[in-house]
C-alpha positions as CSV (number, residue, x, y, z in Angstrom):
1,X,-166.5,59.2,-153.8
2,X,-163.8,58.1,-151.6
3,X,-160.8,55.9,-153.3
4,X,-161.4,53.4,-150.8
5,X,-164.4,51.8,-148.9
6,X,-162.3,50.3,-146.3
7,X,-159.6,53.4,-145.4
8,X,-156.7,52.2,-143.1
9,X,-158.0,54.6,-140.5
10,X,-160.8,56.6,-139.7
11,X,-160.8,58.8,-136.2
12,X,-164.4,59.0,-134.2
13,X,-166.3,61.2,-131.8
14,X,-167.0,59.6,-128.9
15,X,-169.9,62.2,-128.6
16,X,-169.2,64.9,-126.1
17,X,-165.8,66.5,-128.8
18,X,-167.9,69.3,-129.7
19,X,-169.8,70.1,-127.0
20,X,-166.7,70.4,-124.7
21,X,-165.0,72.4,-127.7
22,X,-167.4,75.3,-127.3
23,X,-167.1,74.9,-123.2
24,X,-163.7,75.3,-123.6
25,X,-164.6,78.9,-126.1
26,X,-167.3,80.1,-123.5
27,X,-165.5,79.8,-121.1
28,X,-162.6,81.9,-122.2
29,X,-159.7,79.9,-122.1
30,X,-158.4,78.2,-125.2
31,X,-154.8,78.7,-124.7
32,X,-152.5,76.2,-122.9
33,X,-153.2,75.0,-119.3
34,X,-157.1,75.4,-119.4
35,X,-159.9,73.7,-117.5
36,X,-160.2,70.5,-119.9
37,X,-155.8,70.7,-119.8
38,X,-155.9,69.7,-116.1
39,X,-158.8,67.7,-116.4
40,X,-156.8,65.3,-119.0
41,X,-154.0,65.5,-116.9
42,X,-156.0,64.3,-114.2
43,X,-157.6,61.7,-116.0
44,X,-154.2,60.3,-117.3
45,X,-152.4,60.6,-114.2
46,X,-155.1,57.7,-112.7
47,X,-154.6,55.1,-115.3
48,X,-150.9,55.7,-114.6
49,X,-149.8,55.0,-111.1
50,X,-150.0,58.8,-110.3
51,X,-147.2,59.5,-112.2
52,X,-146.8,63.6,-113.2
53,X,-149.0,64.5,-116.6
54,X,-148.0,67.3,-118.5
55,X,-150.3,67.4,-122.0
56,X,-147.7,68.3,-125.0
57,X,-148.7,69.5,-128.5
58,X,-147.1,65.8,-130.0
59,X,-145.6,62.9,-128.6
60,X,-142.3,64.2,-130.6
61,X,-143.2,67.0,-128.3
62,X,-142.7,64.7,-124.7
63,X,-139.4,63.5,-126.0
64,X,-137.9,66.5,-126.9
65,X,-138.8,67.5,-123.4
66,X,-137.5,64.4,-122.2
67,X,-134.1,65.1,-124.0
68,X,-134.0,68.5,-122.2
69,X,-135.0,67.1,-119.2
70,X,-132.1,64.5,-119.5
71,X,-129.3,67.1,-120.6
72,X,-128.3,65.6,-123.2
73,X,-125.4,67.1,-125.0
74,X,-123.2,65.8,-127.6
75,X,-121.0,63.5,-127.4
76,X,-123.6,61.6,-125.6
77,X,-125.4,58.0,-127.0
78,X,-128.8,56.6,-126.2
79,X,-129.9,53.0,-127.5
80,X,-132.8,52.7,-129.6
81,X,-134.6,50.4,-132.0
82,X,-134.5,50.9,-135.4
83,X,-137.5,50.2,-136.3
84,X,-139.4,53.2,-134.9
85,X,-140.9,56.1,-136.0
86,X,-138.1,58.9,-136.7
87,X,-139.2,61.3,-133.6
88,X,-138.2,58.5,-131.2
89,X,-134.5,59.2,-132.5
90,X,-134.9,63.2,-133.6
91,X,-135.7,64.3,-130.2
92,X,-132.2,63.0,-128.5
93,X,-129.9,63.6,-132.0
94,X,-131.5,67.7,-131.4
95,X,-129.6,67.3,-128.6
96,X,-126.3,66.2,-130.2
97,X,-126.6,62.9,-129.4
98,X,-125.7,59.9,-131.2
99,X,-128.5,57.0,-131.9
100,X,-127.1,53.4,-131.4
101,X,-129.8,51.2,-133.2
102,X,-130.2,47.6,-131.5
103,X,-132.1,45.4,-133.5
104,X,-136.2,44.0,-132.4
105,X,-137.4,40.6,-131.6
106,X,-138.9,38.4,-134.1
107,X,-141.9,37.6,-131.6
108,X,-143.0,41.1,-130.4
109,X,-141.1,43.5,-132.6
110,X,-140.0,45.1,-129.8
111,X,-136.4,46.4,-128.6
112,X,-134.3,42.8,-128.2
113,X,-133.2,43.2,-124.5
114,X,-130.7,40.4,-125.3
115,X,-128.6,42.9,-127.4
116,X,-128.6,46.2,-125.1
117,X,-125.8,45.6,-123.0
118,X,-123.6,44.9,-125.3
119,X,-124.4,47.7,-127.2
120,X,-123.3,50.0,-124.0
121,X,-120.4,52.2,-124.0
122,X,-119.3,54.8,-121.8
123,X,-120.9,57.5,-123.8
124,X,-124.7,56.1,-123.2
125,X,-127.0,58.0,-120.7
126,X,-130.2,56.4,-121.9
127,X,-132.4,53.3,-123.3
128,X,-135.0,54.2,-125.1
129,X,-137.8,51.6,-125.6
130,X,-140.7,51.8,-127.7
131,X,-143.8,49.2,-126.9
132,X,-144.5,48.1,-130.3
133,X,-148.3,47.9,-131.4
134,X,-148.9,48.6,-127.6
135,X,-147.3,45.0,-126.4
136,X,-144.7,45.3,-123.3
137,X,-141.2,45.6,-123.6
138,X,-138.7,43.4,-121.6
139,X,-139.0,46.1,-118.9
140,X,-137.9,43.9,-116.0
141,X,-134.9,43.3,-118.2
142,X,-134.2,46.7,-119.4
143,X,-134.4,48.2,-116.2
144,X,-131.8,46.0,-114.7
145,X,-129.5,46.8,-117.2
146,X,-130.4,50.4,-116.9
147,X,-129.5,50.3,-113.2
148,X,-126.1,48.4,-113.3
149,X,-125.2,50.5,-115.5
150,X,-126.6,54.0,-114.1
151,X,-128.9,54.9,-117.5
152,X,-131.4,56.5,-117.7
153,X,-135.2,55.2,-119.2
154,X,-137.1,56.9,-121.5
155,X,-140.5,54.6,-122.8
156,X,-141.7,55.9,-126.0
157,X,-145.0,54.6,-125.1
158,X,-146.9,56.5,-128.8
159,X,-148.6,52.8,-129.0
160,X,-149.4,51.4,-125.5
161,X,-151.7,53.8,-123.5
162,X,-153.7,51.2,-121.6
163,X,-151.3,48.2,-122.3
164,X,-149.8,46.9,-119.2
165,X,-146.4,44.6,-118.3
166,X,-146.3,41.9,-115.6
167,X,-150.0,44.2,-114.8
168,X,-147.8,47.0,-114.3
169,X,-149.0,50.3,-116.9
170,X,-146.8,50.8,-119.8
171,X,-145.6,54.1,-119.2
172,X,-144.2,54.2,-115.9
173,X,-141.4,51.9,-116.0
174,X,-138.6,54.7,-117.0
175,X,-138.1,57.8,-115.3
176,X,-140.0,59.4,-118.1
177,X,-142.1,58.1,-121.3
178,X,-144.4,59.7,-123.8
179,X,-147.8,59.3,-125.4
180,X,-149.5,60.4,-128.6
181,X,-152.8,61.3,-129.4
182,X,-152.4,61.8,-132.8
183,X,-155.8,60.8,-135.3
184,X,-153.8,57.3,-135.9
185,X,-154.3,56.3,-132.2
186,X,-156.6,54.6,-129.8
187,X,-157.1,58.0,-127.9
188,X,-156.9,60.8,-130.3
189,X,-157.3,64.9,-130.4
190,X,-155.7,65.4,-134.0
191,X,-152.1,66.1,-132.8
192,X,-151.4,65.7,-129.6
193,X,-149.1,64.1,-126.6
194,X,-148.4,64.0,-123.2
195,X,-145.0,63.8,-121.3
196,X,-145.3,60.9,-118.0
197,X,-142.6,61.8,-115.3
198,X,-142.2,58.9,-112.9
199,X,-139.6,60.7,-110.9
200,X,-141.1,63.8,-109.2
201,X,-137.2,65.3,-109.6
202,X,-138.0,66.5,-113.3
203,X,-141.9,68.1,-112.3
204,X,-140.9,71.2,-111.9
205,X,-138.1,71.5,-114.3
206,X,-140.5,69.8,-116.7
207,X,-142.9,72.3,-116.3
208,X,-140.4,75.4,-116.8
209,X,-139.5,74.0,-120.2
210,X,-142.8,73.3,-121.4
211,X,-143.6,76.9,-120.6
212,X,-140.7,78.7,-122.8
213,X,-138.2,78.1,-120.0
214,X,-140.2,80.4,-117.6
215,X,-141.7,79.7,-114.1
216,X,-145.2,80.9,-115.6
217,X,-146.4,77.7,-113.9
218,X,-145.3,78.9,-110.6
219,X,-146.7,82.4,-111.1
220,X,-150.1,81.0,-111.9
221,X,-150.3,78.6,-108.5
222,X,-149.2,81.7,-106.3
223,X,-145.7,80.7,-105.7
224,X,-143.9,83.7,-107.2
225,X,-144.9,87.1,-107.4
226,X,-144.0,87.5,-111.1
227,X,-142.6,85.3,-114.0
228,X,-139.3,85.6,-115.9
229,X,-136.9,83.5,-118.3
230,X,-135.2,80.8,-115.8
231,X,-133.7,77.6,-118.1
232,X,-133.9,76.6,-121.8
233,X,-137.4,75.6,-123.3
234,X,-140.0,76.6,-125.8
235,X,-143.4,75.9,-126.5
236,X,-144.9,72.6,-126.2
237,X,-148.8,73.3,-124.8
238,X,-151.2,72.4,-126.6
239,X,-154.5,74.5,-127.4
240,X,-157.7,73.5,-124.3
241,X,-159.4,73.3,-127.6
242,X,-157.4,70.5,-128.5
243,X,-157.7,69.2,-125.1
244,X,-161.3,69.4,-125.0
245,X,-161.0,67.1,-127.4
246,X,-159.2,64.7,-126.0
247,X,-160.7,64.8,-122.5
248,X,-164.1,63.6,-124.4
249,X,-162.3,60.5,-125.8
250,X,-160.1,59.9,-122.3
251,X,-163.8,59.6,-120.7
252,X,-164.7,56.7,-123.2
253,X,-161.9,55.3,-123.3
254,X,-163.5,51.7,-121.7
255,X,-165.7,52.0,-124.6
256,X,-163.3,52.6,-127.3
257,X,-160.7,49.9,-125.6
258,X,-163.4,47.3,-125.7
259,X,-164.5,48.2,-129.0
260,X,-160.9,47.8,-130.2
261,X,-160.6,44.3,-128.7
262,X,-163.0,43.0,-130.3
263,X,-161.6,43.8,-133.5
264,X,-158.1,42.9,-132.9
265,X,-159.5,39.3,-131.4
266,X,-162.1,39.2,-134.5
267,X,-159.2,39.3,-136.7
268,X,-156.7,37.1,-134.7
269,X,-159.7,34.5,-134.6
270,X,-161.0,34.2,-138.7
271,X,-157.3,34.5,-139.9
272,X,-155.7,32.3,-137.8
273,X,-156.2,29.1,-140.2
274,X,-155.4,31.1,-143.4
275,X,-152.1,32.4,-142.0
276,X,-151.0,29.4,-140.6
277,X,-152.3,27.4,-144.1
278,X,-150.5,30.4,-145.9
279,X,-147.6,30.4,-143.9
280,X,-148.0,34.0,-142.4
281,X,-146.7,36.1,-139.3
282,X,-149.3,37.1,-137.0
283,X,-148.9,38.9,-133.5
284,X,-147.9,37.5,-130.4
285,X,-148.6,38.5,-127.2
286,X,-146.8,37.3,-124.6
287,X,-148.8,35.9,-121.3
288,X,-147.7,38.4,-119.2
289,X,-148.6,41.3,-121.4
290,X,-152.0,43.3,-121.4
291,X,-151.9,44.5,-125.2
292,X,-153.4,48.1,-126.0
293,X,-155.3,46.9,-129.0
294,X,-153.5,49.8,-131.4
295,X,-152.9,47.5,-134.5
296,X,-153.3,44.6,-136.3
297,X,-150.3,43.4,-138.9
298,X,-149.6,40.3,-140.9
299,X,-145.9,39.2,-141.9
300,X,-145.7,38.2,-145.3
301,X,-142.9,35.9,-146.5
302,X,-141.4,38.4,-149.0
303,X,-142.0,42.4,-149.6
304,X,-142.8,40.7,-153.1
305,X,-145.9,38.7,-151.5
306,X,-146.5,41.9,-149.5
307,X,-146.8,44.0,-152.3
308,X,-149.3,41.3,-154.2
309,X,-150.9,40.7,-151.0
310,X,-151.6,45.2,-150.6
311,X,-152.7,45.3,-154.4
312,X,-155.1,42.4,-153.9
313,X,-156.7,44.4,-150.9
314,X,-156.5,47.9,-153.1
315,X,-158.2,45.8,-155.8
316,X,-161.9,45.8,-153.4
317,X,-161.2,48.7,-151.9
318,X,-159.2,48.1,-148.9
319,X,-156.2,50.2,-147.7
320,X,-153.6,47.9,-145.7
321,X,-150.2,50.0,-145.8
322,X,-147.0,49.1,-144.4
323,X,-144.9,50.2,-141.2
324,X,-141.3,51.6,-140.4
325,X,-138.9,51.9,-142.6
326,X,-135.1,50.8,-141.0
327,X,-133.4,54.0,-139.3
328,X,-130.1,52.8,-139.3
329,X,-129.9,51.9,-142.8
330,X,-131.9,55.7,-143.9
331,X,-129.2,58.3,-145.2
332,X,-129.3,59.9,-141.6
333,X,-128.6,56.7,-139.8
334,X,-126.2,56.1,-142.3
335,X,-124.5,59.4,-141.1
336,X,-125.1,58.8,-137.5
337,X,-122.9,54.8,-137.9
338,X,-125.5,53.1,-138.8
339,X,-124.8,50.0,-141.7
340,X,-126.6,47.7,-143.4
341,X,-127.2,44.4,-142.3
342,X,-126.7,46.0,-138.6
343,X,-130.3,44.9,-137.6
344,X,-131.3,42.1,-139.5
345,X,-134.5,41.3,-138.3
346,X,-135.8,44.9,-138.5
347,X,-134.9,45.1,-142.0
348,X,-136.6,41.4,-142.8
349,X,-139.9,42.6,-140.4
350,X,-140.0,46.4,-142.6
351,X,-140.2,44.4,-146.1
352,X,-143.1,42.1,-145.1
353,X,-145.3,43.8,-142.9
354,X,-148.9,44.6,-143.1
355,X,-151.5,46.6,-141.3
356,X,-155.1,45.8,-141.4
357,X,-157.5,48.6,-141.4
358,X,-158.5,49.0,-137.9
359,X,-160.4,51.9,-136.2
360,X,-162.5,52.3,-133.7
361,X,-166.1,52.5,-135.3
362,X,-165.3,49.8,-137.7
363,X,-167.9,47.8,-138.2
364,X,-168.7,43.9,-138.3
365,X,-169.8,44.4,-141.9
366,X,-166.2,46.4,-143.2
367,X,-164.2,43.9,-140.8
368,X,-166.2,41.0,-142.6
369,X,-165.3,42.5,-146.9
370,X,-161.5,42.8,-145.1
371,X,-161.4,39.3,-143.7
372,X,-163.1,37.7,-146.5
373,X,-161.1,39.7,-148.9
374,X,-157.6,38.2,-146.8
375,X,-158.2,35.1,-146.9
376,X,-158.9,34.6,-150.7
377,X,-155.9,35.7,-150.9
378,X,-153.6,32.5,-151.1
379,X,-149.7,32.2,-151.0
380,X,-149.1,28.9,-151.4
381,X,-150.8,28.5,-154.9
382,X,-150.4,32.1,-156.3
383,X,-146.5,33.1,-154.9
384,X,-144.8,29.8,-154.3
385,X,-141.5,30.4,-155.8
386,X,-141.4,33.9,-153.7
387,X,-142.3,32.2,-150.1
388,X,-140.2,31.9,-147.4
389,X,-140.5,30.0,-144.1
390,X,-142.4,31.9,-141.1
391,X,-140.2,30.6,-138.9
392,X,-138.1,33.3,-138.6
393,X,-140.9,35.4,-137.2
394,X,-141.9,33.3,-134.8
395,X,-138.7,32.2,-133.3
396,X,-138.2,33.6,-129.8
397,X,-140.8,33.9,-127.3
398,X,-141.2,33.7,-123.7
């Protein structure tokens, strides 16, 4: 018997998985660059502006490419939030580069635009964004600041697939950006990524690293007569098995999106009055942001109300579980000059935030024991002495 009736996640079939799985056996081809390979590519490269699609076996995958791509070396710096996951930072400090955490918004969690620039110094090549819970960066913002000051943009786009800014795709803003399709994610094959390339320059290079630093891909589409080692790279192609998978959920992905927004509104709707009663955080989307409907998080007033809040759910059988915890305060970001107190609100946002379980199949019944079991949940009677004003997460704005 499961530990919980309501897990925090629970990846679907959309109904074709297996039946393109064995395609992909029959028809001989299960390694890297297959049938269902192109045809995800394909698929992606539609719902974003026709940028170039290479499938990768992780979204840590895409930026490691994207590192390559970049040449970065040491010495170099890239800006970054801190409150990401650890393979938004890994894939650059590989490289010898050194992280420079800038601290998020209180509205949208996302990257504060207002505190790049003076973050810059003459050893940055590159801003690295990350669309929290699938809401739009600043981009307009970021990529000024990227262009006067001749950076590079690399969107770690893990949560947004789908989202959009100013009704523009997130995802092809920067010269490159990533996606994941791990099991915690709208679209989802297990493990599994993609690198976007919005400048054409990096195709081919792209290609050759994906591919152990060979022209393979040449040699397959006729353009060379043989294949041999020509640049660094190693192996970042995933399985046509896996991207069988994945091409069954990209074909439903209307009908996973729309499944997804009805939850995420569901939620915002029947605990609206309980968090504002209770004096909770809940997202914000700005009005010129098309959301991608990945999660849905409440912002306690303490990690102490947190915690009681998370017991209370574990307590009927719920899992909520928290998010990020700060990089620049962790013993590498420590190491790489990171400090505490360096991004306040990140380290405010880590301690008191909660995700609701939300998957795709969840039903109006498990959504229902979640949102009843939330709101008899009450603050303001139970943890008085330990609440604080939700002001500071919902400062800001647009």
């Amino acid at each position: 018997m499961p530990k919980y009736q309501i897990p925090f996640n629970r990846p679907i079939l959309t109904g074709d998985e297996l039946h393109y799985i064995a395609d992909a056996v029959t028809q001989g081809h299960i390694s890297g660059d297959g049938a269902f390979t192109k045809k995800c590519e394909a698929l992606l490269k539609e719902e974003l502006n026709d940028a170039g699609i290479l499938l990768t076996t992780s979204c840590t995958h895409a930026l490691e490419v994207a590192a390559l791509l970049l040449d970065i070396r040491p010495g170099d710096e890239f800006i970054v939030p801190s409150f990401t996951f650890v393979s938004t930072v890994n894939a650059f400090v590989l490289r010898g580069a050194k992280p420079v955490f800038v601290d998020i918004r209180p509205d949208t969690l996302n990257l504060d635009e207002k505190l790049v620039e003076q973050a810059i110094t003459p050893a940055t090549r590159v801003i690295v964004p990350v669309h929290y819970a699938g809401v739009g960066c600043e981009m307009d913002t970021l990529m000024g600041i990227a262009t006067k000051h001749n950076l590079k943009v690399v969107e770690d786009n893990a949560h947004g697939l789908f989202g959009s800014y100013k009704r523009k795709p997130l995802g092809t803003f920067g010269e490159l950006a990533t996606q994941s399709f791990h099991e915690t994610k709208n679209i989802v094959c297990g493990e599994g990524g993609a690198l976007v390339i919005n400048d054409p320059c990096y195709l081919e290079r792209a290609e050759v690293i994906r591919e152990k630093g060979t022209n393979r891909s040449r040699f397959f589409r006729g353009q060379v007569d043989k294949y041999t080692w020509v640049d660094i790279g190693s192996s970042y192609l995933p399985s046509d098995i896996l991207a069988a998978f994945l091409c069954a959920q990209l074909e439903k992905k209307d009908v996973i999106q729309t499944s997804r927004a009805q939850i995420w509104h569901r939620y915002m709707e029947e605990l609206s009055d309980w968090a504002s009663t209770n004096r909770i955080g809940l997202p914000i989307v700005p009005d010129d942001c098309q959301q991608a409907f990945h999660m849905f998080y409440l912002l306690m007033p303490s990690a102490e109300v947190r915690k009681h809040l998370k017991e209370h759910l574990e307590e009927r059988g719920i899992l909520a579980v928290s998010h990020y915890v700060p990089l620049h305060n962790s013993k590498m970001g420590l190491a790489s000059g990171g400090y505490e107190g360096q991004c306040p609100v990140t380290e405010r946002v880590s301690e008191c935030l909660l995700r609701l379980p939300f998957f795709t199949d969840m039903s109006a019944a498990e959504q229902s024991v979640v949102i009843s079991a939330v709101r008899a949940f009450e603050v303001s009677s139970t943890y008085a002495a330990e609440s604080q004003s939700p002001e500071y997460f919902r400062s800001g704005g647009r």
